[in-house]
Every structure is written in structure tokens, then in C-alpha cells.
C-alpha positions as CSV (number, residue, x, y, z in Angstrom):
1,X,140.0,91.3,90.8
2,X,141.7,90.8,87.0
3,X,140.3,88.5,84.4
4,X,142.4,85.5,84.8
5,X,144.6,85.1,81.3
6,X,143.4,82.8,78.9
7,X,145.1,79.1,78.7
8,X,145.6,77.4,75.7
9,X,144.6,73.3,75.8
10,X,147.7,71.8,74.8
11,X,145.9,68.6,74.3
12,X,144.2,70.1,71.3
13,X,147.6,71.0,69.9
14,X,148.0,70.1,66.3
15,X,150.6,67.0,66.2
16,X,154.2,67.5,65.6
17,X,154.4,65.1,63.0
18,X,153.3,67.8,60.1
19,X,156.9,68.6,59.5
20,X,158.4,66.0,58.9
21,X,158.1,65.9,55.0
22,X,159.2,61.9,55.4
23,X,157.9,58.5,56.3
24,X,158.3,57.7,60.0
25,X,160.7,55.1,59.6
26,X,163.2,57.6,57.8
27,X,162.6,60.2,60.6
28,X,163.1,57.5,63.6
29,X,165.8,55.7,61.6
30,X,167.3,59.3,61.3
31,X,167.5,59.7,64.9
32,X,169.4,56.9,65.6
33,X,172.0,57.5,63.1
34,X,172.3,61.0,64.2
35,X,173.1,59.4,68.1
36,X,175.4,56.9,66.7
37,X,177.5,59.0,64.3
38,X,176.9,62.7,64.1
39,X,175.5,64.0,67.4
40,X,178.2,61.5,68.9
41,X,180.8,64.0,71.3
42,X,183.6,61.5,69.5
43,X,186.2,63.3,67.5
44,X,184.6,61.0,64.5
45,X,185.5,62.4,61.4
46,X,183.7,65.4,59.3
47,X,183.9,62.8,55.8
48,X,181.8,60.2,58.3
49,X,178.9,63.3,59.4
50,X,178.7,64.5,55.7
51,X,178.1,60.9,54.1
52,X,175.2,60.1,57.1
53,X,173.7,63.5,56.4
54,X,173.8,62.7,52.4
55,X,172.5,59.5,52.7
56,X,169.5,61.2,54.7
57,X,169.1,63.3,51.9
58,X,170.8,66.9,52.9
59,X,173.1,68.5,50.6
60,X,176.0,69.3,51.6
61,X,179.3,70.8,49.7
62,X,183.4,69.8,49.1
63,X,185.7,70.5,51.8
64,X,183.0,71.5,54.7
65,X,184.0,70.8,58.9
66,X,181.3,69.3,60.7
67,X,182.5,69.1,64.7
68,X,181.0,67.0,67.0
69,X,177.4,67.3,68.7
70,X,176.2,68.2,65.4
71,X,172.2,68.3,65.8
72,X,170.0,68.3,62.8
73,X,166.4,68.2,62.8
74,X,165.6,66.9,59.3
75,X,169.0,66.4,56.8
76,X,166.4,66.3,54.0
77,X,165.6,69.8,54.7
78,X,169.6,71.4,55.0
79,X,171.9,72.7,52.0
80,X,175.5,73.3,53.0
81,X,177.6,75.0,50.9
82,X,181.5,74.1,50.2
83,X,183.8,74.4,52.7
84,X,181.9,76.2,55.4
85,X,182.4,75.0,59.0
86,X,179.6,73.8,61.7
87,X,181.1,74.4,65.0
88,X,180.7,71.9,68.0
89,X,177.5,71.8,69.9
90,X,175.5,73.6,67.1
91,X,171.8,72.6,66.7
92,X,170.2,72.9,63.3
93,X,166.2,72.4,64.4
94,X,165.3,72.7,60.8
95,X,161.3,71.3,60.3
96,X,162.2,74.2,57.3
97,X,164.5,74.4,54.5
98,X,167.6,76.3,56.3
99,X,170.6,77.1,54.0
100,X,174.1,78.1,55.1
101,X,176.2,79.0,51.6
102,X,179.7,78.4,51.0
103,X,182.9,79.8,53.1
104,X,179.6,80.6,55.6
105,X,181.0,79.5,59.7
106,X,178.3,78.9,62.3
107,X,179.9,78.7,65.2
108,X,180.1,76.6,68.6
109,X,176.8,76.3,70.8
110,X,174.4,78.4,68.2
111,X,171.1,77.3,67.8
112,X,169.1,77.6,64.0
113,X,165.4,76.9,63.9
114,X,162.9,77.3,61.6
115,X,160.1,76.7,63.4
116,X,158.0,78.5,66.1
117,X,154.5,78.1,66.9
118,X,151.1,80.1,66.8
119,X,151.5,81.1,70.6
120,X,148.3,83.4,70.3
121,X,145.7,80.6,68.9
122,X,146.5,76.6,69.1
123,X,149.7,76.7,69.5
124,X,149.9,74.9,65.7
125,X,153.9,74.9,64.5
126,X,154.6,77.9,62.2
127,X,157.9,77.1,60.1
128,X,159.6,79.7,57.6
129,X,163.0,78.7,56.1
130,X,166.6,80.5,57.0
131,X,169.6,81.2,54.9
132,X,172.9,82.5,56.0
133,X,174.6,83.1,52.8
134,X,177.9,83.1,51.2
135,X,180.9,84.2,53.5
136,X,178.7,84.9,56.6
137,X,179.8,83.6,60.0
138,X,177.4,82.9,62.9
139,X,180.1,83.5,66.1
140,X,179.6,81.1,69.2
141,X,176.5,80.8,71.2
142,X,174.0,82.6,68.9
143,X,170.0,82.2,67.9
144,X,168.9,82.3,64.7
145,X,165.0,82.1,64.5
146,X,162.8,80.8,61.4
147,X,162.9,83.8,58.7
148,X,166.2,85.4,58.9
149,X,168.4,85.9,56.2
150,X,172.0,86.7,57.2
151,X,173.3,88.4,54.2
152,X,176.9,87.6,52.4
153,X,179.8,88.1,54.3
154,X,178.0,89.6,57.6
155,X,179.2,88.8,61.1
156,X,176.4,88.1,64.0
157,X,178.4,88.5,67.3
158,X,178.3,86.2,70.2
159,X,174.9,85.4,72.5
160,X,172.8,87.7,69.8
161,X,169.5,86.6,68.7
162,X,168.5,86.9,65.0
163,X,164.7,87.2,64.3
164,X,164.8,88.9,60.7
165,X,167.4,90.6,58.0
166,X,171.1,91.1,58.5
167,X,172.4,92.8,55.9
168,X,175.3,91.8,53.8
169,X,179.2,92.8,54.9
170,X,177.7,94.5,58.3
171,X,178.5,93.1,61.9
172,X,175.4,92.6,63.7
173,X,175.1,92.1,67.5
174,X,173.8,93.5,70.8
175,X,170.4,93.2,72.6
176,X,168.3,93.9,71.0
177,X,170.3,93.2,67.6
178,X,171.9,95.9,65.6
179,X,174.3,96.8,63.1
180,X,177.3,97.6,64.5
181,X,179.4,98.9,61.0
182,X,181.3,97.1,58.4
183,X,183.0,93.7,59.1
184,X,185.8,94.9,56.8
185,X,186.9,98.0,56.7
């Protein structure tokens, strides 16, 4: 008979609070204005999202479209760059820095996080930032995991998962992820 497979005590898990990088009061008072005005599935304007996620200490550039059912982790830890769109239904779980550049798309239903955890040990959360540069567009329903870089003007197609480097100008897709060629020819 096998060796049963080892278990790890969740109890023991270190606490979630460790990346937070804020007071509680800002994180829980965070949450509720994300409900209320950002996360909200109400065509409420992208001026309204962008002065709530500035006030909670993200920067975020001129001219940029945020749609509804915006999530964001922690605006303290998010740069936007001007004029890039943040389609509907994206989640940003950023307990990391995660930076999207200017003229840079993420698109409906993709997922961003920065944080994973030590799945062989205690289970501790492991963070390591993202950037999706200048130009780059993240097409619908993708997963971008903590360390990627998506280089300038790249294209990741739909339902592909990201877990490293895409390089610059290339269209990236497929499972497991390649590059496909040139966005522009």
C-alpha cells in the first residue's frame, strides 16, 4: 500500500494580513468603496473609478477606461498608465506592485495576480510584481500570474495563461503559451 501524501495544516498558515502594506481601516474602508463605486456592475462613470482608486493611493494616468466590475486588491499597489483601457469583469488581485503602461488594453474577464503561495512548505503567500508595458493588450478571459512581464506592444490571446516573459511586439497564446509571430507585420 502507498505512503499516504503529506497534508499541509492550514491552521498554521501564515496570516493574510502580510500584504497588505496599509492600516486595516484603509484596507476595510477600501473594500467598501470598491462595492459601492468601482466593482459596482453600474455603467458609473470611468472619471468616478479613477478618483476612488487615487484617493486610495493608485496611480493612474489621463484619458484611461475603467468598465464596470473593476476588482482591485490593493489601489496603493497599481500604476496605470495614460489612456489604457480595463475591460469589464477584470480582477486586479495585486498584494504586489502590478503595472499596466500607457495605450496598454487588458481586456474583459482576465485575471492579474501577483501572489501565489509556498504550496510545497506552509502554504505562506509568495508575491512578485507584474508589468504589462506600453502598447500591450491582454485579450478577454486571460491569466496573468505574479512575475510576468508582457513586453511593449505584445498581444496575449484569449483564455491563455501567462506565468513568465512575453516578449515585446510578439503575439503570445496557446496551451501551453507560445509565441505565435509578430502582432504587426
Amino acid at each position: 500500500m502507498a505512503d499516504r501524501p503529506r497534508v499541509i495544516d492550514l491552521s498554521a498558515a501564515p496570516g493574510s494580513g502580510e500584504s497588505w502594506d496599509a492600516p486595516a481601516w484603509k484596507v476595510y474602508l477600501w473594500g467598501l468603496a470598491e462595492v459601492l463605486l468601482v466593482s459596482n456592475p453600474l455603467q458609473i462613470s470611468s472619471r468616478l473609478r479613477r478618483a476612488v482608486l487615487v484617493a486610495f493611493g493608485a496611480r493612474i494616468g489621463e484619458g484611461v477606461l475603467l468598465r464596470p466590475r473593476l476588482r482591485v486588491r490593493f489601489p496603493w499597489k497599481l500604476t496605470v498608465g495614460d489612456r489604457s483601457w480595463i475591460g469589464e469583469d477584470v480582477w486586479l488581485h495585486n498584494q504586489d506592485q502590478l503595472t499596466i503602461g500607457a495605450d496598454a488594453v487588458v481586456s474583459q474577464g482576465s485575471f492579474i495576480t501577483t501572489g501565489s503561495h509556498a504550496h510545497r512548505t506552509d502554504m505562506a503567500l509568495i508575491t512578485r510584481p507584474v508589468v504589462i508595458e506600453d502598447g500591450a493588450w491582454v485579450t478577454a478571459r486571460c491569466v496573468v500570474t505574479g512575475g510576468s512581464r508582457i513586453g511593449v506592444s505584445a498581444l496575449v490571446t484569449p483564455g491563455t495563461v501567462v506565468a513568465g516573459e512575453v516578449p515585446a511586439g510578439m503575439v503570445f497564446g496557446g496551451s501551453p503559451g507560445e509565441v505565435r509571430g509578430p502582432r504587426f507585420r
